[in-house]
C-alpha positions in Angstrom: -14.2 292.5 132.5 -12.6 293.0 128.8 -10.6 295.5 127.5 -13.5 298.1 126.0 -12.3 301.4 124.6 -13.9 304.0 126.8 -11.8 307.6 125.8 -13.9 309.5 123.6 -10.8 310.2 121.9 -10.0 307.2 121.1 -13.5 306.1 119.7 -13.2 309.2 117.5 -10.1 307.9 115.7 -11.6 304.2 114.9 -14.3 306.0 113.3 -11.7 308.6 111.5 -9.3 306.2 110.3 -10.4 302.7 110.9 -11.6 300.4 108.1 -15.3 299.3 108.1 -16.7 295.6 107.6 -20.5 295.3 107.0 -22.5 293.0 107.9 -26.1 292.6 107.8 -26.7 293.2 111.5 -23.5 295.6 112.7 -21.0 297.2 111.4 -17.4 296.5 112.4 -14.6 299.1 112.5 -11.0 297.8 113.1 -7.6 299.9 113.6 -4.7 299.4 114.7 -3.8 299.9 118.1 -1.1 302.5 119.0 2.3 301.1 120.0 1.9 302.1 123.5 -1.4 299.8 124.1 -0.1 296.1 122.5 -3.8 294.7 123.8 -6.9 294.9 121.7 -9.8 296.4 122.8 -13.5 297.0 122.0 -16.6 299.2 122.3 -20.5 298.1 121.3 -22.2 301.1 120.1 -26.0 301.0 119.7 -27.5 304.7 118.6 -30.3 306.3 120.1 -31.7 306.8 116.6 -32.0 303.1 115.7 -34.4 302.4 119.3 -35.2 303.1 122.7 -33.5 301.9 125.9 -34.9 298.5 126.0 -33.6 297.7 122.5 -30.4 299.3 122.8 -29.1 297.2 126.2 -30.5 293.9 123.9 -28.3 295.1 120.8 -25.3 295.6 122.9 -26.1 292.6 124.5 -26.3 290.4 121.6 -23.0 292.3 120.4 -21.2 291.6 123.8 -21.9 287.5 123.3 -21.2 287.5 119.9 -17.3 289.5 120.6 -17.3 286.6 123.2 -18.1 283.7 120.9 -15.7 285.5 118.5 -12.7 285.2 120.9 -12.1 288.9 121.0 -11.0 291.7 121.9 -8.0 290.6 119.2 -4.4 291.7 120.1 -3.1 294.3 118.8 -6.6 296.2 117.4 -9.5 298.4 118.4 -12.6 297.3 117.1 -15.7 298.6 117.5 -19.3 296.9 117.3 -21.8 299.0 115.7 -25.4 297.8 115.5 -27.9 298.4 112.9 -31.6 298.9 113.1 -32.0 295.3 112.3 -29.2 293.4 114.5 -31.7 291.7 116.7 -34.2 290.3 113.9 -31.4 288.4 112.4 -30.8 285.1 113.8 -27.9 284.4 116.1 -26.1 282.0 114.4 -26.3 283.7 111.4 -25.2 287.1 113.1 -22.2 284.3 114.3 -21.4 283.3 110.8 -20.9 286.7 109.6 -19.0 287.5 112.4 -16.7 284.6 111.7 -16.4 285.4 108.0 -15.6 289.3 109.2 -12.8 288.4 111.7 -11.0 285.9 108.7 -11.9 289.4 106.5 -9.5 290.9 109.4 -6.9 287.7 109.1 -6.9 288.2 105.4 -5.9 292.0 106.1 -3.2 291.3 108.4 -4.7 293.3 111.6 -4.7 290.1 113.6 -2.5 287.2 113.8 -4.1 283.6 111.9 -3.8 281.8 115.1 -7.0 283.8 116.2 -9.1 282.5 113.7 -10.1 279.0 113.7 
């Protein structure tokens, strides 16, 4: 199983201090991981406010394959996958590309390392 970020603790400080990366179907929110935890981890978060059970579990789903297809969790950083109302009428591959252009908005910052990014 990958590294997911499951202290509520910890989720509340990458929403406090982390920095956020739109897209149009989630929301990404990257900090830096704390010196004593080198390995990057993740959490998909899909409100109750946005849809019921059903379309929750396919948002975090869709979130889950996309982190997967993005090579993450990323050393060295929490991020966390927030999905929108609208994540699962966009398309896949276009949910992919602006993934892809997110993580190189990441590179660009200096929270991960280029090799990551292809």
């Amino acid at each position: 199983m990958r590294n997911t970020i499951k202290s509520n603790t910890d989720i509340s400080a990458v929403f406090t201090r982390g920095k956020r990366y739109n897209s149009s179907g989630m929301t990404f929110i990257v900090l830096e991981a704390p010196q004593h935890d080198p390995s990057g981890r993740v959490a998909f978060i899909a409100g109750k406010k946005n849809g019921n059970a059903v379309w929750r579990n396919a948002a975090k789903r869709r979130m889950r394959a996309l982190c997967n297809e993005l090579k993450g969790p990323w050393p060295g950083i929490y991020v966390i996958f927030l999905a929108k109302r609208n994540i699962l009428e966009v398309s896949y591959r276009k949910a992919l590309n602006e993934g892809k252009k997110q993580v190189h908005a990441f590179q660009n910052r200096g929270a991960i390392s280029s090799s990551l990014c292809r």
